[in-house]
C-alpha positions as CSV (number, residue, x, y, z in Angstrom):
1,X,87.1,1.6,103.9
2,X,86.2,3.3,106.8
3,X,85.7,-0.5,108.7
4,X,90.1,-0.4,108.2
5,X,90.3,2.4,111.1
6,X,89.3,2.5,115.0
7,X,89.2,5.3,117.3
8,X,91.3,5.6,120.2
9,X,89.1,6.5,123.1
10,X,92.3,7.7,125.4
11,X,94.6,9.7,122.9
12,X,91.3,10.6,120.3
13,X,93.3,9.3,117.6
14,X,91.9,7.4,114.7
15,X,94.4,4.6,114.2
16,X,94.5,1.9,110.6
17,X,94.2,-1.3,112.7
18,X,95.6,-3.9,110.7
19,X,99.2,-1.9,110.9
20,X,98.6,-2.5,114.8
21,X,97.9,-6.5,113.9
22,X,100.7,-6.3,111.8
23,X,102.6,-4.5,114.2
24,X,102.2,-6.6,117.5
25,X,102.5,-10.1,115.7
26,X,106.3,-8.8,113.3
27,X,107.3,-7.6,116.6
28,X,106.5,-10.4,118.5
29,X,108.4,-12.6,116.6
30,X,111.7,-10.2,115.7
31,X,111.3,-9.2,120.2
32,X,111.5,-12.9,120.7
33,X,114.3,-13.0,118.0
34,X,116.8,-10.3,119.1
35,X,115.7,-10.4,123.2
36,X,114.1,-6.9,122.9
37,X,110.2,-5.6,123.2
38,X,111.1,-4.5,119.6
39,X,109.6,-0.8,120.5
40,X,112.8,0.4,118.5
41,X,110.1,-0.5,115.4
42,X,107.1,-0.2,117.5
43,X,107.1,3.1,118.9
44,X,108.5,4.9,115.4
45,X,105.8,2.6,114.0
46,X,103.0,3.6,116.2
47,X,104.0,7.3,115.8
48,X,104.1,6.8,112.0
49,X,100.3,5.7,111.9
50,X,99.1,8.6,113.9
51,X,99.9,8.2,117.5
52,X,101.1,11.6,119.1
53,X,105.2,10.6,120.6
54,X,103.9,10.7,124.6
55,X,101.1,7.9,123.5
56,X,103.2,6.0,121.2
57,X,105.8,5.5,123.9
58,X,103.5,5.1,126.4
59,X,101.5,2.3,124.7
60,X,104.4,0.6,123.4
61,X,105.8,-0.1,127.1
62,X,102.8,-1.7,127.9
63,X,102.2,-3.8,125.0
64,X,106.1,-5.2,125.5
65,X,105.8,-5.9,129.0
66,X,103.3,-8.8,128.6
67,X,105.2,-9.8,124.9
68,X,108.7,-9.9,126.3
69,X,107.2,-12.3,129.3
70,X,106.0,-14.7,127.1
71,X,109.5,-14.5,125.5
72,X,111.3,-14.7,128.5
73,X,109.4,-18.4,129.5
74,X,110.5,-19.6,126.3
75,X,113.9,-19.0,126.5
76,X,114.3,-20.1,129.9
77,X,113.4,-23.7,128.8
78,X,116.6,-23.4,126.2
79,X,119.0,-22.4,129.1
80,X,119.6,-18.8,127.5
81,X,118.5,-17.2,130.4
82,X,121.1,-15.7,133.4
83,X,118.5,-14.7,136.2
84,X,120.6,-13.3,138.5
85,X,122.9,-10.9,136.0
86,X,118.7,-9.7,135.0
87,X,118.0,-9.1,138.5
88,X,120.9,-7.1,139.1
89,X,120.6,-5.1,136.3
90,X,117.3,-4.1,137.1
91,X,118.3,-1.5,139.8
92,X,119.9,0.5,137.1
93,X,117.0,0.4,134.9
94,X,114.6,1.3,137.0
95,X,116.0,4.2,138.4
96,X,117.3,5.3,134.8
97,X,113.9,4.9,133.5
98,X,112.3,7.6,135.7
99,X,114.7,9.9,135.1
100,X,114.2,9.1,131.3
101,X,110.4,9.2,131.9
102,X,110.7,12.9,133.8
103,X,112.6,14.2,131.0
104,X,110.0,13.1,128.6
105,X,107.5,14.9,130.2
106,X,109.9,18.2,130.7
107,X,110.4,17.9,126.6
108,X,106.5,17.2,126.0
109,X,105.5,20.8,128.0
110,X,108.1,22.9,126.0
111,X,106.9,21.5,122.7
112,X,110.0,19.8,121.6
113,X,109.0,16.1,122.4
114,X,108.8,14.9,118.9
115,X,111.7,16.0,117.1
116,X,114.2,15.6,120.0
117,X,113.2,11.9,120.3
118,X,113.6,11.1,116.4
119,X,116.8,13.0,116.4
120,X,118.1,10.7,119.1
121,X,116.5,7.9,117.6
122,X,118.5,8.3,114.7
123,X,122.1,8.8,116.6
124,X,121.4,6.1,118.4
125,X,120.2,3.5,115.8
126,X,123.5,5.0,113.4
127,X,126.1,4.1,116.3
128,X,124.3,0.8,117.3
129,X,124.5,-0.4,113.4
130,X,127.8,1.0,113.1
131,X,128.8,-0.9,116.4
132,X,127.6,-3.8,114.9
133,X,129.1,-4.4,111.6
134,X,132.3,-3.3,112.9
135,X,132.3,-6.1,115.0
136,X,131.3,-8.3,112.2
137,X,134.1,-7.2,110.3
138,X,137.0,-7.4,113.1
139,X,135.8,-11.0,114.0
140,X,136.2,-12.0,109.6
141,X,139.5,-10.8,109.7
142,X,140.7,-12.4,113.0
143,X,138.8,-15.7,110.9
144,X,141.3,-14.8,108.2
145,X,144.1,-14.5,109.9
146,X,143.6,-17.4,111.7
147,X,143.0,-19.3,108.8
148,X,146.7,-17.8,106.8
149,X,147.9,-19.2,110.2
150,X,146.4,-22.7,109.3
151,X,144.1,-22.7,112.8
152,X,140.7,-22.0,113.2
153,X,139.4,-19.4,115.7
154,X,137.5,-20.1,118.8
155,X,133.9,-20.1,118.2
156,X,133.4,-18.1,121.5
157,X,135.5,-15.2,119.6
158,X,134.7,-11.8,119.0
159,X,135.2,-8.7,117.0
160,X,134.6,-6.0,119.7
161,X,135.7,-6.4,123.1
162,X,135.1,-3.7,125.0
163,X,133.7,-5.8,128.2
164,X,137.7,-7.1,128.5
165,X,138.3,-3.3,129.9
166,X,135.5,-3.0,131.8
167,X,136.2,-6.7,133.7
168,X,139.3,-5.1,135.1
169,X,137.5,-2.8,137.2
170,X,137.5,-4.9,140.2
171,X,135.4,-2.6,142.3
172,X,133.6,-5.2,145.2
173,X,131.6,-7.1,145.0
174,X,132.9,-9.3,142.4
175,X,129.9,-11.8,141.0
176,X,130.1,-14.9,138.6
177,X,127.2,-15.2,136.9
178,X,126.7,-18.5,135.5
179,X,124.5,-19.1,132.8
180,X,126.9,-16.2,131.0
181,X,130.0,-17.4,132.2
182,X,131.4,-14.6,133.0
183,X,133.2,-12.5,136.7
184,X,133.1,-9.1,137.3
185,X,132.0,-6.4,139.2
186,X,128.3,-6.3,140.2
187,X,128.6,-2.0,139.1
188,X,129.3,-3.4,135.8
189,X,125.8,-4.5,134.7
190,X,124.4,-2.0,137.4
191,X,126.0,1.5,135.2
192,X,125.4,-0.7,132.1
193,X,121.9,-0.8,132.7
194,X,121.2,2.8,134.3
195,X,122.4,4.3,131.1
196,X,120.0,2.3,128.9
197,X,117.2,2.8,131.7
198,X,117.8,6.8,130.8
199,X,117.3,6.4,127.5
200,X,114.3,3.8,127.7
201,X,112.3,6.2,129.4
202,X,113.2,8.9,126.8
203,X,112.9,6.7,123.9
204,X,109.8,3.8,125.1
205,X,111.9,0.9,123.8
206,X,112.2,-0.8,127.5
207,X,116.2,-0.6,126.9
208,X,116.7,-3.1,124.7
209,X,117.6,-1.8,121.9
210,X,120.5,-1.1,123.8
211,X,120.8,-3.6,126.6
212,X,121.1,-6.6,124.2
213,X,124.1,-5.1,122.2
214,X,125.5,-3.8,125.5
215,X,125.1,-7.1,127.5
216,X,127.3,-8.6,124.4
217,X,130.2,-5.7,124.0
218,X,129.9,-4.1,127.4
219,X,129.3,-6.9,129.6
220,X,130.8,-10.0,128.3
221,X,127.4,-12.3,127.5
222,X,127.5,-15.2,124.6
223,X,124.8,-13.6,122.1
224,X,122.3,-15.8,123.3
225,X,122.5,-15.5,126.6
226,X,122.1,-11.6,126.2
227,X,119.2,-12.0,124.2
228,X,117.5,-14.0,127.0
229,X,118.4,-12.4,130.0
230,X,117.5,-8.9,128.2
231,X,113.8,-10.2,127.5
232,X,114.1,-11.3,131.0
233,X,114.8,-7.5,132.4
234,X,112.4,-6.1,129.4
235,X,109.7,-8.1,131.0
236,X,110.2,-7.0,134.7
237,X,111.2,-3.3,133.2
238,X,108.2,-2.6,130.9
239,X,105.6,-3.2,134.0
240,X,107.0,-1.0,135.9
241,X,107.1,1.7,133.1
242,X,103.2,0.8,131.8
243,X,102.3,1.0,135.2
244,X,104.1,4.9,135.4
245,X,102.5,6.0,131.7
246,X,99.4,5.1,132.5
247,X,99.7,6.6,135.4
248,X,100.7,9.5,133.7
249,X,97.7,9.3,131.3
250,X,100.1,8.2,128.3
251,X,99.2,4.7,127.6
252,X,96.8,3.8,124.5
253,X,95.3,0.5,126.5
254,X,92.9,-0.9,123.4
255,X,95.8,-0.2,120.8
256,X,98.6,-2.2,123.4
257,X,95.8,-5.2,123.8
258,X,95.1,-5.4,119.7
259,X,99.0,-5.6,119.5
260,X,99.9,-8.0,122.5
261,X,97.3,-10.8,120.7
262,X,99.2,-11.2,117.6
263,X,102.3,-10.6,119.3
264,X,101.8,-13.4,121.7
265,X,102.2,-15.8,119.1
266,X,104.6,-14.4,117.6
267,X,106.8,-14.3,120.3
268,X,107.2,-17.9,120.9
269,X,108.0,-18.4,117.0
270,X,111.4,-15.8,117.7
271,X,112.5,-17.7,120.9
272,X,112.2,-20.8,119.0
273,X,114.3,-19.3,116.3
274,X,117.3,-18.4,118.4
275,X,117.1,-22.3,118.9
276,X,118.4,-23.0,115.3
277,X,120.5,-19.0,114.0
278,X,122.9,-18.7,116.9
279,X,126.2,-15.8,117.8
280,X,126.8,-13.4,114.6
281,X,123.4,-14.7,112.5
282,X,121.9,-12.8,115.2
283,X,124.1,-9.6,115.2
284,X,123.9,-9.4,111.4
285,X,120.4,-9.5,110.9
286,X,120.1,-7.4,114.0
287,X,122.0,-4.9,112.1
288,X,119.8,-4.9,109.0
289,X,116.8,-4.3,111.2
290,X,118.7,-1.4,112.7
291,X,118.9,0.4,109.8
292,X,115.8,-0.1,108.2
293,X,114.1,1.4,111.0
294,X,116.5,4.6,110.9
295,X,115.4,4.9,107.3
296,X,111.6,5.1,108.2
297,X,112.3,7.6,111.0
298,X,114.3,10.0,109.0
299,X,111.7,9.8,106.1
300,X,109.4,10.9,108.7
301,X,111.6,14.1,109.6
302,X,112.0,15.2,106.0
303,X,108.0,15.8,106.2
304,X,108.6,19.0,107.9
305,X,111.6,20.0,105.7
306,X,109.2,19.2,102.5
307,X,105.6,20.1,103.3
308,X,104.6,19.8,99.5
309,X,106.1,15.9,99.9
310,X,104.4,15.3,103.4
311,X,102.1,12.7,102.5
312,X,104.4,10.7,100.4
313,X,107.0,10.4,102.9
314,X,104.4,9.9,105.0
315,X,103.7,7.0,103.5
316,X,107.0,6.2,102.2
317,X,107.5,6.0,105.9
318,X,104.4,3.6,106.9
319,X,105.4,0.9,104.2
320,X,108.9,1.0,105.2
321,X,108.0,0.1,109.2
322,X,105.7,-2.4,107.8
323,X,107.3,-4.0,105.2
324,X,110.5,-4.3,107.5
325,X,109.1,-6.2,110.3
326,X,107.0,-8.4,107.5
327,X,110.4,-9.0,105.6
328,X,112.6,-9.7,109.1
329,X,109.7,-11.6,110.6
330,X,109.4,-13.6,107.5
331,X,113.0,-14.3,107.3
332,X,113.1,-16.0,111.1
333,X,110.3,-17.4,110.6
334,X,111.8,-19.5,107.3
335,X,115.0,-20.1,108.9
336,X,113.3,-21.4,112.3
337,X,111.1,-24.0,110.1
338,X,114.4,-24.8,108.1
339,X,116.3,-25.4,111.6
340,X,113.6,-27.6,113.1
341,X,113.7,-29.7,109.8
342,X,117.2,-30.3,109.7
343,X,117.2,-31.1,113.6
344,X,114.2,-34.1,112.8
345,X,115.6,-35.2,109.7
346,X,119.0,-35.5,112.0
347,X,117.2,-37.4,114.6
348,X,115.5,-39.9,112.0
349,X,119.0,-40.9,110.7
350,X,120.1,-41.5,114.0
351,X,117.3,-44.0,115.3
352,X,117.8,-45.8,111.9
353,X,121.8,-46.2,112.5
């Protein structure tokens, strides 16, 4: 089976290619999805089949770059897309991303690269889930009450809203951004995304993983709209961070070009899919995804606490990653072919009335 495995001629690495195949087109379609270059999955997942942390985060940024593009066209055709909040938020990344890239490289020299990141991996993925479903929660029992009230709640309502404390900073210049709907202060989205520029860099997941969740609680964006304009920054974000691993010698070029084939495609079938699972379908699965992947990474860690069980959690591990971007990827895809059937079958009745 020796056909199954390829070199890598810039880390040395022998890597199982179809878990890259599989890898680039899941992601595609769940990036495209959620508004994220999905290296939450990716760069645990590239790490998992062999890469060392430095290369798997390296690689990872430059496969998403070109992905979350593709993305980005796609959603800008359904209106989801608010350019200017994007642009704006882009200071903060960038300069939170090289900070985040610098202290990579610190943790990488002293030998601590790979547990540090996993540890914060795992905080990080813990509060975002946690975030989530509480906010899934709040907004059922506002439905509920709402409903022992005999009215119905606003469909623009939320569980969490954190962004209502942060809109009263009225620190100039104040900015509407349209295509979100929403006023506030231009530092808003500027802090907002230097903190998830930080922990890109440190992390290799272009800020999404973050940015999308914060754009809804932090900043005040419909969940569409945040998905969008995040793919939009990821794009513009993740060149300019492939551009710095590579220069840093950290970038796995063949591996990111096997992934960015089958996650070009794939791509396009998650923007379509936003078109027809809209506002908390989103968040929920979101959440699901969230925690699979913290299950794979801590299976990953308890290698080095049980050496005699290293290779079945290793591969305990492996299927996990997989099998949850098949699963979630499968799931979108069903529901987007579900949507788009509904939608013609919609449009036949109303040319024959």
């Amino acid at each position: 089976m020796d056909w199954l495995y390829i070199l890598m001629p810039i880390s040395g690495v022998t890597i199982f290619w179809p878990g890259l195949v599989i890898l680039g087109v899941g992601v595609g379609i769940i990036g495209g999805f959620f508004g994220m270059g999905g290296a939450w999955m990716v760069t645990p997942g590239l790490n998992i089949l062999g890469f060392p942390m430095a290369f798997a985060i390296g690689t990872d940024i430059s496969h998403m770059a070109g992905k979350s593009l593709i993305s980005t066209m796609r959603h800008g055709k359904f209106g989801n897309v608010d350019y200017t909040l994007g642009l704006i938020m882009l200071v903060g990344t960038i300069l939170g991303f090289e900070v985040g890239a610098q202290i990579v490289l610190q943790l990488e020299r002293i030998g601590n690269l790979e547990k540090v990141v996993r540890w914060i991996y795992i905080a990080l993925l813990a509060f975002i889930a946690w975030t989530v479903f509480a906010d899934v929660a709040k907004r059922k029992r506002k439905e509920a009450a709402a409903a022992a009230k005999g009215e119905q709640l606003d469909a623009g309502a939320t569980g969490i809203e954190w962004h209502k404390t942060l809109h009263k900073m009225k620190i100039p210049p104040m900015m509407h951004f349209k295509a979100a709907g929403i006023t506030c202060s231009a530092w808003v989205p500027v802090l907002v995304s230097f903190f998830t520029g930080v922990l890109a860099g440190i992390l290799g997941i272009g800020g999404g993983l973050i940015r999308m969740p914060a754009l809804v609680y932090l900043v005040g964006c419909p969940t569409h709209v945040a998905v969008g304009t995040d793919l939009f920054e990821v794009a513009i974000s993740g060149l300019y961070g492939a551009a710095s691993y590579t220069f840093k010698g950290r970038t796995e070029l063949v591996a990111a070009l096997i992934m960015l084939v089958g996650a070009a495609v794939g791509a396009q079938i998650g923007a379509v899919a936003t078109k027809y699972i809209k506002g908390y379908g989103i968040r929920i699965a979101f959440g699901l995804a969230v925690i699979g992947c913290m299950l794979s990474i801590i299976l990953k860690l308890l290698q080095g606490q049980f050496p005699a069980a290293k290779a079945i959690l290793g591969n305990c591990a492996t299927v996990l990653v997989l099998a949850l971007v098949s699963l979630m990827s499968l799931y979108i895809f069903v529901r987007m072919v579900q949507g788009a059937r509904e939608e013609l079958a919609q449009k036949k009745q109303s040319q024959r009335q």
